[in-house]
C-alpha positions, 0 to 999 in steps of 0.5 A, a space after each residue: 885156840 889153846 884147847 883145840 885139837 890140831 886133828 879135828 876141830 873138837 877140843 881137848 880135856 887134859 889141859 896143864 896150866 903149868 905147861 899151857 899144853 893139852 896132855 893127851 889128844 882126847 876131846 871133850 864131847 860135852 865141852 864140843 857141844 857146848 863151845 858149838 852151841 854158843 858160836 850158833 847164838 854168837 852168831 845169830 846175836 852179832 850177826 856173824 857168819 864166821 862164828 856160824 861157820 866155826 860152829 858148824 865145822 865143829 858140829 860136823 866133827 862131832 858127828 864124824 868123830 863122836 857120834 856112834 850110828 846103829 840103824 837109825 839110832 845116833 848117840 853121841 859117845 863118851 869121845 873118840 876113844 868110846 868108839 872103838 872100844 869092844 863096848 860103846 861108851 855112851 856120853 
């Protein structure tokens, strides 16, 4: 909960430990992925459908904020910034 962005269900990178505070509001694509996939195996192990669901709204953040489309190509970007910048940042 201390990591998580408050405008999307990803979560952040740039955490102080002094402050206990995120520095920036910038996410961390490969950290999303990894916290997504294992709700999903927390999930089938206990048999918890909240921990499906929480996966689940952190995988459909990653393709609304993180994922850029060209055609029928999706590639997962560096994070929300690597989107609109003039080039694409891939992860």
């Amino acid at each position: 909960s201390n990591m998580q962005l408050k405008k999307s269900k990803l979560f952040g990178w740039n955490w102080q430990v002094k402050t206990r505070t995120l520095l920036d509001e910038g996410d961390a694509p490969d950290a999303n992925q990894d916290i997504a996939l294992a709700l999903l195996f927390a999930s089938k192990r206990w048999n918890n459908q909240a921990y499906f669901e929480e996966a689940r709204a952190i995988i459909d953040d990653i393709w609304k904020i993180n994922v850029y489309e060209q055609g029928d190509l999706a590639m997962i970007t560096a994070g929300s910034w690597a989107v609109s910048s003039e080039y694409v940042t891939l992860n």
